[in-house]
N, C-alpha and C positions, 0 to 999 in steps of 0.2 A: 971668623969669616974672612974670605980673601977678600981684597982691594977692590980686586972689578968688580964682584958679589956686594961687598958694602955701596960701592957705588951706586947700583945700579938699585938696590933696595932704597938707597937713599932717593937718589932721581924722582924713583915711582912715588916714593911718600909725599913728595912734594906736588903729587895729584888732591883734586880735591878730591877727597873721601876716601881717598885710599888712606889707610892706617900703616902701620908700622908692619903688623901680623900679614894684612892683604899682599900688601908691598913685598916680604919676605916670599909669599906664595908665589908671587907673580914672577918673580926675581927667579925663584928654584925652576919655576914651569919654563921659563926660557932657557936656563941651564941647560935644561931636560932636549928642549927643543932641538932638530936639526939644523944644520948652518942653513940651510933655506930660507926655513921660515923663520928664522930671527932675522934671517937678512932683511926677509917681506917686509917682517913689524918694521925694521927699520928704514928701511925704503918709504916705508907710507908715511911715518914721522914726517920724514925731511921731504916724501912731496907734499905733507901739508902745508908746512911750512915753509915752501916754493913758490907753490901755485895757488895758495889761495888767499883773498885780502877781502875787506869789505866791500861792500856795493858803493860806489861814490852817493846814489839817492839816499834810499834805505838801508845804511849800514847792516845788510846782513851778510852771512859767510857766501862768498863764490868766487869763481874761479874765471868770470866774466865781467865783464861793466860794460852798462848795467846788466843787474842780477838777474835771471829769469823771469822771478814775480816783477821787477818794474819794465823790462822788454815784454813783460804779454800783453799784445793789444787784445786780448779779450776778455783783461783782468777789468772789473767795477772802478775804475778813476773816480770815482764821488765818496771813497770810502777808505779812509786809514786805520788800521789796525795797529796801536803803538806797544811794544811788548817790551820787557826789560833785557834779554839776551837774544842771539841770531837764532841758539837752541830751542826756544821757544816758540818759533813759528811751524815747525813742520806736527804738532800737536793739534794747531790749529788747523793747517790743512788736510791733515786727515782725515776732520770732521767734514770734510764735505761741505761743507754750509757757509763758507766765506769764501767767496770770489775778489774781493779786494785788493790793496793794496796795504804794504806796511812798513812801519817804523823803526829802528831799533835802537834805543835809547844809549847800549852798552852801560846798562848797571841799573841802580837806583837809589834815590838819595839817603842818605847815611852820612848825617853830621857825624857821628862817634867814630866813622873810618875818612873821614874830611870825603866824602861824597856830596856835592853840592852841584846846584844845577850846570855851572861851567862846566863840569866834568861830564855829565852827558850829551846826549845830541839833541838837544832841545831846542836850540837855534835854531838847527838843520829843519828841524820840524815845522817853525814855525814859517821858512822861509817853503816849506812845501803846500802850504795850505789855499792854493787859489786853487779854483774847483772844486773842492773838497766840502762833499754835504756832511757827513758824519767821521767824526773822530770815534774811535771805540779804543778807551781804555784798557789793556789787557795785562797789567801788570799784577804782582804775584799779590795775594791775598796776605801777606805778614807784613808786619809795621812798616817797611822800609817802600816794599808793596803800595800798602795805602796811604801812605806819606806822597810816594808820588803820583798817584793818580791824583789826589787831593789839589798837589801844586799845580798840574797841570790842568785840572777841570778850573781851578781859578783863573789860571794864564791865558788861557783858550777862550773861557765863555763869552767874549767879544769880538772872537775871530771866527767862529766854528760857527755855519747854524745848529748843530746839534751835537753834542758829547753825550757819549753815552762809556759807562764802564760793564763789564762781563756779570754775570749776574751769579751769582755763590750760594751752594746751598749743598743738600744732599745727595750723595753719587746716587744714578739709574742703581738699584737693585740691593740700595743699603737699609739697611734697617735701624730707624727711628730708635729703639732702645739700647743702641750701643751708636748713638750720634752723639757727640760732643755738644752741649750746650754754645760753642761758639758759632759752630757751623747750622744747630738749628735753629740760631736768632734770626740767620742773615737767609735762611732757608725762609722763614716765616715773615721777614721785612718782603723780600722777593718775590713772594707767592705772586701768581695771575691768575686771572679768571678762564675757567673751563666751558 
């Protein structure tokens, strides 16, 4: 393999999730590419990496301060939504059904990679909380996940009138006999009335 070619498989591998094979792919498909649009890719690289920083409120990704969601006066002020990456809110917003405000921690705690609470934005949060009726927990469902939600529903319960964490269970349109017994415990702690 030439220089530039190992390089640049190399570069891409050090994505998360890209593999060594993917990488290789990606790497030939730019080759392939005309000088254009490898310029493009490269172009939007370095303007991400130009123009965009965190929200000084809610640390999440923009290219403003503050971010959209904390400049819209028409967003719910009584209500935080705290999630572990900036990636994670536009899932949220999709749904339709949160008009809020939100948080963004940058990670979640993980003693085995020295992740501890000074490493995320968890000050920041607590210095956001005047006004604020409901905190909502939105962190990931895996140990590190519910590790922090845990820290935080303890850290909070004296400052928040109300915590609340997302509530976990069975996707719309999946079927019960190929659900994983972890997912239908917390489907079955969850349940509400009809």
């Amino acid at each position: 393999m030439s220089k530039p070619l190992e390089r640049l498989v190399a570069e891409l591998s050090r994505l998360p999730g890209v593999g060594p094979k993917t990488a290789a792919r990606l790497a030939h498909h730019i080759v392939k590419a005309d000088a254009k649009e490898a310029s493009a890719l490269a172009s939007a690289l370095l303007d991400v990496k130009e123009k965009l920083f965190y929200c000084s409120t809610c640390s999440s990704i923009t290219d403003v301060d503050p971010c959209s969601f904390c400049a819209d006066p028409d967003r719910d002020r009584s209500r935080i939504c705290v999630v572990e990456e900036p990636f994670n809110i536009q899932p949220i917003e999709r749904t339709g059904e949160y008009r809020g405000l939100y948080h963004v921690l940058l990670g979640a705690l993980s003693p085995q990679r020295g992740v501890g609470p000074d490493q995320l934005k968890v000050s920041d949060l607590l210095d956001r909380l005047e006004g604020i009726d409901e905190v909502i927990l939105a962190t990931n469902p895996d140990v590190e996940g519910e590790a922090t939600a845990l820290f935080l529903a303890r850290l909070l319960k004296d400052r928040a009138p109300r915590i609340t964490r997302l509530a976990f269970g069975m996707p719309v349109g999946g079927d019960i006999e190929y659900t994983d017994e972890a997912t239908l415990a917390r489907s079955l702690a969850g349940r509400r009335d009809m």
